[in-house]
Biotite code that builds the C-alpha atoms (Angstrom):
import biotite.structure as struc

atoms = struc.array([
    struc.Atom([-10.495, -14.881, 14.275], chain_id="A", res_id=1, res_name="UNK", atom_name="CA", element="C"),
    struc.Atom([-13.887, -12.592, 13.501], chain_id="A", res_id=2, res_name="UNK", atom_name="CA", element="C"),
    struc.Atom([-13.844, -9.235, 15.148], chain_id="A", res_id=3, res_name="UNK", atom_name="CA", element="C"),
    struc.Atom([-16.965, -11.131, 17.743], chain_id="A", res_id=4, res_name="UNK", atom_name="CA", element="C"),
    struc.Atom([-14.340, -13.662, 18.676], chain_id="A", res_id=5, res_name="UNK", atom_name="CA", element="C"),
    struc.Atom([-12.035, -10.915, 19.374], chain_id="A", res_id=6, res_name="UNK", atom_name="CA", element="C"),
    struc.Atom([-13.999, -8.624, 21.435], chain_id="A", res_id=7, res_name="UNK", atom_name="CA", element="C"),
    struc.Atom([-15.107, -11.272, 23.138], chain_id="A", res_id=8, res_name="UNK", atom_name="CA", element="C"),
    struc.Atom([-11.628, -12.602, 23.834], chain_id="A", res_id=9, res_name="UNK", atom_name="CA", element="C"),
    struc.Atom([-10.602, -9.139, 24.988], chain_id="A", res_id=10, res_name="UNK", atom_name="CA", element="C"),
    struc.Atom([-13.118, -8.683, 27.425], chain_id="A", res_id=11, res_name="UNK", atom_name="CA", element="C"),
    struc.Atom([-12.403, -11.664, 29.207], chain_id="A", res_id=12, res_name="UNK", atom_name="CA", element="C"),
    struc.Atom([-8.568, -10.613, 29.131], chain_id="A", res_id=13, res_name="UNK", atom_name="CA", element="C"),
    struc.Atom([-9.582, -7.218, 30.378], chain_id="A", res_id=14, res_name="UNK", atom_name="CA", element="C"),
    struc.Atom([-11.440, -8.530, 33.477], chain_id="A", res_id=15, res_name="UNK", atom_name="CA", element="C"),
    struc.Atom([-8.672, -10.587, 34.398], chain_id="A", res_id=16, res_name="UNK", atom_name="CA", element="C"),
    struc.Atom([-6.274, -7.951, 34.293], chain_id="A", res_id=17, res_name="UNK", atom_name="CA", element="C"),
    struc.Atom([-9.137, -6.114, 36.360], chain_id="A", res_id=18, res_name="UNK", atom_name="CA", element="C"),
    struc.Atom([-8.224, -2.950, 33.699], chain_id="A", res_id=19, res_name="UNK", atom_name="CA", element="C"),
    struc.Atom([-12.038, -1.302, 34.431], chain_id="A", res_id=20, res_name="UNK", atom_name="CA", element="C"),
    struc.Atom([-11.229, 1.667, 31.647], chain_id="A", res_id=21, res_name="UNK", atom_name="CA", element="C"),
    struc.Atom([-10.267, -0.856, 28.773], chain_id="A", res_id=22, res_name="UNK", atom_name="CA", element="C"),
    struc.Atom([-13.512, -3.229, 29.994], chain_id="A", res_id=23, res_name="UNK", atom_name="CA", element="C"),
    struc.Atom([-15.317, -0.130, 29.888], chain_id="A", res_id=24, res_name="UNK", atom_name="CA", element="C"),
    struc.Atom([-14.706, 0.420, 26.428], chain_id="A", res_id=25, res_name="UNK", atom_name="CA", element="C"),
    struc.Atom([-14.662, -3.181, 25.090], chain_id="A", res_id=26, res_name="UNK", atom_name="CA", element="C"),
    struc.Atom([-17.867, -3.605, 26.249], chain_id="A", res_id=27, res_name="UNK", atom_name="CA", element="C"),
    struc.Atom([-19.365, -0.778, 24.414], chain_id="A", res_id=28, res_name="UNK", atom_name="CA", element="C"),
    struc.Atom([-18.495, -2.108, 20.866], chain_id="A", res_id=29, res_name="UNK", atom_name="CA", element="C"),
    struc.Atom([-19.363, -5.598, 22.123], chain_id="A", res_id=30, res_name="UNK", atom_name="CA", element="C"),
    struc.Atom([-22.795, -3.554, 22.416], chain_id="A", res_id=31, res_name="UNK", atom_name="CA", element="C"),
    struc.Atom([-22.526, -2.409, 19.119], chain_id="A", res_id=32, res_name="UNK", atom_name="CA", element="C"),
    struc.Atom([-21.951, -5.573, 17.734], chain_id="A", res_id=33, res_name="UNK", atom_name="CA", element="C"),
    struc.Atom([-24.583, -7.285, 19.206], chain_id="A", res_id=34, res_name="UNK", atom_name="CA", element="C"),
    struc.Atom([-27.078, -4.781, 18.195], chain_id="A", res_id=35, res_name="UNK", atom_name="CA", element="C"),
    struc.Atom([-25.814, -5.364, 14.389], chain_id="A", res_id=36, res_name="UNK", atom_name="CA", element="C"),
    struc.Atom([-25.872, -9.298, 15.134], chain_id="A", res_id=37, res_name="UNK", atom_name="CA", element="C"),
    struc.Atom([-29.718, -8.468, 15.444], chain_id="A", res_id=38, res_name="UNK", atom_name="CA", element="C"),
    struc.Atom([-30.342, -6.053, 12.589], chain_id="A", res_id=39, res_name="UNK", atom_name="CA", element="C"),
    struc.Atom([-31.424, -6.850, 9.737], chain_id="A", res_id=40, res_name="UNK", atom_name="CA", element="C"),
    struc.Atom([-28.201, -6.522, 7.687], chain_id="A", res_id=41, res_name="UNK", atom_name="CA", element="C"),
    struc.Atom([-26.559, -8.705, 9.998], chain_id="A", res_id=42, res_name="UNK", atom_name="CA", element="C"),
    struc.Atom([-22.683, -8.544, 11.181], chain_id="A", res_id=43, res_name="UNK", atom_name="CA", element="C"),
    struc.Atom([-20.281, -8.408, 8.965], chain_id="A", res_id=44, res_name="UNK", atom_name="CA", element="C"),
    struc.Atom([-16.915, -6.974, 8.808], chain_id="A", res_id=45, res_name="UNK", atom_name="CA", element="C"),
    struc.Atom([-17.341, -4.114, 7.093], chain_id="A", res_id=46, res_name="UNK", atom_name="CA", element="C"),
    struc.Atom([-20.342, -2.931, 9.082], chain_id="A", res_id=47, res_name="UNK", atom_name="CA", element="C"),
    struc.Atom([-18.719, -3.729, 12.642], chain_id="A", res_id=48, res_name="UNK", atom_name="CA", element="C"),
    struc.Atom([-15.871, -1.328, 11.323], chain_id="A", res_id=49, res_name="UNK", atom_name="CA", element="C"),
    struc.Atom([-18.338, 1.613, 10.468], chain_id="A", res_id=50, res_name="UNK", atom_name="CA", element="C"),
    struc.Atom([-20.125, 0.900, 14.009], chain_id="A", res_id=51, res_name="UNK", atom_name="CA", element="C"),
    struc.Atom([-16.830, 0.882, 16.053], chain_id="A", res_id=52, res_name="UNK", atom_name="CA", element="C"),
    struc.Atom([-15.529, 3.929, 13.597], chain_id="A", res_id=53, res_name="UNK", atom_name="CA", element="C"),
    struc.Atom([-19.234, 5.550, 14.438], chain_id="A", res_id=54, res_name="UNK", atom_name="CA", element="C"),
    struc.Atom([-18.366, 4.600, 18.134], chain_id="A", res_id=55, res_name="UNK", atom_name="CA", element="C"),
    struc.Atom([-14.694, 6.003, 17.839], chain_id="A", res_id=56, res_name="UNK", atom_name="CA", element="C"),
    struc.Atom([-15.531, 9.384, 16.470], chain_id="A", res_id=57, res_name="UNK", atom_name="CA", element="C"),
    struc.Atom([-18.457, 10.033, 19.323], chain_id="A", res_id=58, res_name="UNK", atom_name="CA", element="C"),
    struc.Atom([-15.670, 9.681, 22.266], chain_id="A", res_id=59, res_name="UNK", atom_name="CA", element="C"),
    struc.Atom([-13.522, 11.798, 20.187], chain_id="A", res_id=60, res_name="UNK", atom_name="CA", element="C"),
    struc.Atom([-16.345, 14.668, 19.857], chain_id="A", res_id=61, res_name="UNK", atom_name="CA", element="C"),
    struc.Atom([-17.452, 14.321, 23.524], chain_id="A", res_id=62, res_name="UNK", atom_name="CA", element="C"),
    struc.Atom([-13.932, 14.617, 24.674], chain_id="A", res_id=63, res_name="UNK", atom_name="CA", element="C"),
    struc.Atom([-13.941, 18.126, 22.358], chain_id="A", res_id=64, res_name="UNK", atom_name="CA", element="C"),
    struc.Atom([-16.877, 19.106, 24.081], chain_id="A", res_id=65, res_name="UNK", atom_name="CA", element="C"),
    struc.Atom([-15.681, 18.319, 27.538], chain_id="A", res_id=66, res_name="UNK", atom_name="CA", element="C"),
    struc.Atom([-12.640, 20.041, 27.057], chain_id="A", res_id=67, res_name="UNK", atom_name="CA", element="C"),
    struc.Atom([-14.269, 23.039, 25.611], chain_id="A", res_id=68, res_name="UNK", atom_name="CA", element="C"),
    struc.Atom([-16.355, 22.941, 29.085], chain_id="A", res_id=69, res_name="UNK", atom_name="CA", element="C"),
    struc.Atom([-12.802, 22.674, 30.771], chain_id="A", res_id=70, res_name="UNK", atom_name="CA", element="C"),
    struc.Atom([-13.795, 19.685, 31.896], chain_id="A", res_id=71, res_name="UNK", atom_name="CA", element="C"),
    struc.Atom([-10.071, 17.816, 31.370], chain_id="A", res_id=72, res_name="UNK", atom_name="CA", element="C"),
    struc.Atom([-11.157, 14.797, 34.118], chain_id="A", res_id=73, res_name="UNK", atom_name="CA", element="C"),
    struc.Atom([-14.460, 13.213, 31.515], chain_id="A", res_id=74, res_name="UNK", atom_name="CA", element="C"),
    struc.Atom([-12.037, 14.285, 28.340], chain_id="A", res_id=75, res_name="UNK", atom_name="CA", element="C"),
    struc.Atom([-9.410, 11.864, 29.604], chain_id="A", res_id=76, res_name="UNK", atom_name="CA", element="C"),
    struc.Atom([-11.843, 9.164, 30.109], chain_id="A", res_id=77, res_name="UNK", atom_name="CA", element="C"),
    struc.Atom([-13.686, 9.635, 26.907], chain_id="A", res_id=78, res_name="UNK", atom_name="CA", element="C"),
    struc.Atom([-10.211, 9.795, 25.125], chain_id="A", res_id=79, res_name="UNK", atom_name="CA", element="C"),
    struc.Atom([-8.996, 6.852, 27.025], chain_id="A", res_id=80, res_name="UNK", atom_name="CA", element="C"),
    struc.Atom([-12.264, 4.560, 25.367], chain_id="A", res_id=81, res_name="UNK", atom_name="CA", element="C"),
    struc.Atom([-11.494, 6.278, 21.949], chain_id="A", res_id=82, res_name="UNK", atom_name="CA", element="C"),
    struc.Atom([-7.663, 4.986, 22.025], chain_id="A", res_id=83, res_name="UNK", atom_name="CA", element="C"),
    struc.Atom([-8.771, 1.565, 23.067], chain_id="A", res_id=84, res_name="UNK", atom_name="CA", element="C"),
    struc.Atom([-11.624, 1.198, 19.953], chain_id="A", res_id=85, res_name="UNK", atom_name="CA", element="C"),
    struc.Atom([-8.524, 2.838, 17.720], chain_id="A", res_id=86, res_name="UNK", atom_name="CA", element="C"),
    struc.Atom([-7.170, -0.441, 18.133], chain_id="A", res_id=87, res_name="UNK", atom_name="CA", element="C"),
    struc.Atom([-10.359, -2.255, 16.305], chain_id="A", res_id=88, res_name="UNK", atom_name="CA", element="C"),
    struc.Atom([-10.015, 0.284, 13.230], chain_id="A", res_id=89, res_name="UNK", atom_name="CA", element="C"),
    struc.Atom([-7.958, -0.168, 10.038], chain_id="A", res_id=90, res_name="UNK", atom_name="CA", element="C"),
    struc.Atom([-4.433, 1.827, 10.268], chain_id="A", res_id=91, res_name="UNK", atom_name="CA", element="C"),
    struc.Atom([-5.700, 5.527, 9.427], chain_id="A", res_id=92, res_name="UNK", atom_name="CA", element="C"),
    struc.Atom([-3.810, 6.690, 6.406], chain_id="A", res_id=93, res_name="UNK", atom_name="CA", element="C"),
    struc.Atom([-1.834, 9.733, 6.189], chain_id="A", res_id=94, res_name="UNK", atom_name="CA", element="C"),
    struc.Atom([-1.538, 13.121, 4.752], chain_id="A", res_id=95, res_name="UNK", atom_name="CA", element="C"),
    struc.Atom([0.288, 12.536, 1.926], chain_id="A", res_id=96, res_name="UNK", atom_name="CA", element="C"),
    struc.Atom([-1.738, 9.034, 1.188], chain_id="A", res_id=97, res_name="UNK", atom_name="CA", element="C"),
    struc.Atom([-5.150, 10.859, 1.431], chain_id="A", res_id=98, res_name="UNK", atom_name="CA", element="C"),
    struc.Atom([-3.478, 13.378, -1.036], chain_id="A", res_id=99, res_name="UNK", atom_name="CA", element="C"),
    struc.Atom([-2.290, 11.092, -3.577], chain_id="A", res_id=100, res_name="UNK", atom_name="CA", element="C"),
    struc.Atom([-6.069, 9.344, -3.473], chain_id="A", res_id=101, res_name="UNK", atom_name="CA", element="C"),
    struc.Atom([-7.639, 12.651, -3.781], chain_id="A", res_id=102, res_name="UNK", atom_name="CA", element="C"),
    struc.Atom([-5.747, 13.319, -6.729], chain_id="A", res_id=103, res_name="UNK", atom_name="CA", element="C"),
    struc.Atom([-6.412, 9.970, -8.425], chain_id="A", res_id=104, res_name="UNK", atom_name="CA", element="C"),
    struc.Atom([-10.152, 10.608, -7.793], chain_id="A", res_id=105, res_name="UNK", atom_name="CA", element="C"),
    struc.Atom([-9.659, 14.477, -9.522], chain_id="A", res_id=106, res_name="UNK", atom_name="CA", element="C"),
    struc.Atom([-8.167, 12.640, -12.421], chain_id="A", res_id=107, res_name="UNK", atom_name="CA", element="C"),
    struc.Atom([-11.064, 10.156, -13.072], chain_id="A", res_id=108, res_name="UNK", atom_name="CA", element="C"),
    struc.Atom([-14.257, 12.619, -12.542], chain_id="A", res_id=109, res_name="UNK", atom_name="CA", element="C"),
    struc.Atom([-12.638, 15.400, -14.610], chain_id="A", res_id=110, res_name="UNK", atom_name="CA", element="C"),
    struc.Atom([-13.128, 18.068, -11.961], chain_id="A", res_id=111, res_name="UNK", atom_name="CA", element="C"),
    struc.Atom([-11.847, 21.094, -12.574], chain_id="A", res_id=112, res_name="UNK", atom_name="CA", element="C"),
    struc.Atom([-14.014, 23.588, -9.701], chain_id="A", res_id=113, res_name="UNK", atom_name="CA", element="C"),
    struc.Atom([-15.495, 23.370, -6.361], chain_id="A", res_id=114, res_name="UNK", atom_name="CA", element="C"),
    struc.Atom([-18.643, 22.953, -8.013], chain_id="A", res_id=115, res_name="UNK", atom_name="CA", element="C"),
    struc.Atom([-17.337, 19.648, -8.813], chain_id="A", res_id=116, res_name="UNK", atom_name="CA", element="C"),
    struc.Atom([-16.838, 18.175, -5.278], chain_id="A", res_id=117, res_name="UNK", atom_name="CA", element="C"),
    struc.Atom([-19.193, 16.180, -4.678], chain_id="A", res_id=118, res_name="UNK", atom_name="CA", element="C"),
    struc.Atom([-18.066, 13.914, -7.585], chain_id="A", res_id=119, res_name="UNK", atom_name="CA", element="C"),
    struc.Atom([-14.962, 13.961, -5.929], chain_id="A", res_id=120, res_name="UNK", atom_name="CA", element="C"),
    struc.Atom([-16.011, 13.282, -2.394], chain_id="A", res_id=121, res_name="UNK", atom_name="CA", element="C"),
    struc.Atom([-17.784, 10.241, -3.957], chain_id="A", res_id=122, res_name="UNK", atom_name="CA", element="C"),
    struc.Atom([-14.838, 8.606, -5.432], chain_id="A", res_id=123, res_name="UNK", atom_name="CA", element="C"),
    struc.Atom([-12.572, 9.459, -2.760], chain_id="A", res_id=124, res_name="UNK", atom_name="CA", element="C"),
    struc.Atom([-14.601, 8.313, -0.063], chain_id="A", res_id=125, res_name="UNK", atom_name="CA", element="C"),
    struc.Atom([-14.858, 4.047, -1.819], chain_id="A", res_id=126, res_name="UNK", atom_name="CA", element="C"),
    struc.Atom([-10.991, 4.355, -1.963], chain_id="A", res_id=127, res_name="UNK", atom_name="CA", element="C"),
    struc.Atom([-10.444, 5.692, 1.353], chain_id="A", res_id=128, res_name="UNK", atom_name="CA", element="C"),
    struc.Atom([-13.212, 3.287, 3.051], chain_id="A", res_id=129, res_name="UNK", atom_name="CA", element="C"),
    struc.Atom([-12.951, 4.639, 6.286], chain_id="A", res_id=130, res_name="UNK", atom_name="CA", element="C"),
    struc.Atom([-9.505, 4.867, 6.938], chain_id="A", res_id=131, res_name="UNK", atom_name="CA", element="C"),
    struc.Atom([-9.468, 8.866, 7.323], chain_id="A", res_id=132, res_name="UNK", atom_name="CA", element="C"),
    struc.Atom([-11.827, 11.364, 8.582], chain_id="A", res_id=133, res_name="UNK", atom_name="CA", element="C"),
    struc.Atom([-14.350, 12.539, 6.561], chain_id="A", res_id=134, res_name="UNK", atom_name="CA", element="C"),
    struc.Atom([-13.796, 16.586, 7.566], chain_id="A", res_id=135, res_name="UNK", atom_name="CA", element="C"),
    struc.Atom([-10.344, 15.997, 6.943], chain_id="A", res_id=136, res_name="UNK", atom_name="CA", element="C"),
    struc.Atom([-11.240, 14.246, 3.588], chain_id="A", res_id=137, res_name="UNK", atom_name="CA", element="C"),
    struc.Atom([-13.279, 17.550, 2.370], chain_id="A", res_id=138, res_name="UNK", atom_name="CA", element="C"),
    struc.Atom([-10.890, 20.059, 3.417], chain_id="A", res_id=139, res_name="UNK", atom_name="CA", element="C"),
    struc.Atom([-7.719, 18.494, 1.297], chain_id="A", res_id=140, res_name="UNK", atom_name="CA", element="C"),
    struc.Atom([-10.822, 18.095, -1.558], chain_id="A", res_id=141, res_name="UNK", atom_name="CA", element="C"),
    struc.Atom([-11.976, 21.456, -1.273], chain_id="A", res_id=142, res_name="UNK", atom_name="CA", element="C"),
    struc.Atom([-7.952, 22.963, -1.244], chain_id="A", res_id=143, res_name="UNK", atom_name="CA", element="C"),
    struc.Atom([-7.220, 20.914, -3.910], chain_id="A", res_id=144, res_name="UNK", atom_name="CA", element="C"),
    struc.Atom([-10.383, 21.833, -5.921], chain_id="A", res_id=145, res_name="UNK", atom_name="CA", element="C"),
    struc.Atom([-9.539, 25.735, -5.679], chain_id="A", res_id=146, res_name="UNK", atom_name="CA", element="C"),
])
């Protein structure tokens, strides 16, 4: 089943479990998938994952922001829609895992500075293909590197 199929499937289950917050959310990445349906690069896997990853990491900033506003009521509700489109991601790797790839990535540019982190970041960032955080990406790079 394509990721369309799915989303598809799950809004129909979510409005007849009449669950409005998980509807709420479902709907927005069927949104985003029927905006790259229409683009020019079309739908494919890959780019529904970066859209619904794109998607994932707004809630999780506007929650930030609304809880820097002490705001905790439109946090809960942004964070509620990011743990639903969490569910659409690939499993996000850990720690250690991001480690281990960082240091594989070291090993194959040669880098021996900070100045050198970009080279890093580059190789890194095709192995990790979007299962971890970018910022949390650059800091291990950037410890690592000094």
């Amino acid at each position: 089943m394509g990721i369309e199929e799915k989303i598809n499937a799950d809004v129909k289950a979510s409005m007849l479990a009449k669950d409005a917050k998980r509807l709420e959310a479902v709907r927005a990445i069927k949104s985003v998938i029927l905006l790259l349906k229409t683009s020019p690069e079309g739908l494919t896997e890959e780019s529904a994952t970066k859209a619904i990853q794109k998607e994932y990491k707004k809630r999780k900033e506007t929650a930030d922001i609304y809880t820097q506003q002490n705001r905790p009521d439109l946090a809960a509700e942004e964070l509620a829609q990011a743990s639903v489109m969490e569910e659409y991601l690939p499993k996000q790797l850990s720690d250690d895992e991001i480690k281990s790839i960082i240091q594989t990535a070291i090993a194959e540019t040669g880098a021996s500075s900070a100045a050198d982190m970009g080279k890093v970041m580059g190789v890194a960032n095709k192995a990790i293909a979007g299962r971890a955080d970018g910022k949390v990406v650059s800091q291990l790079v950037k410890s690592m590197l000094s």
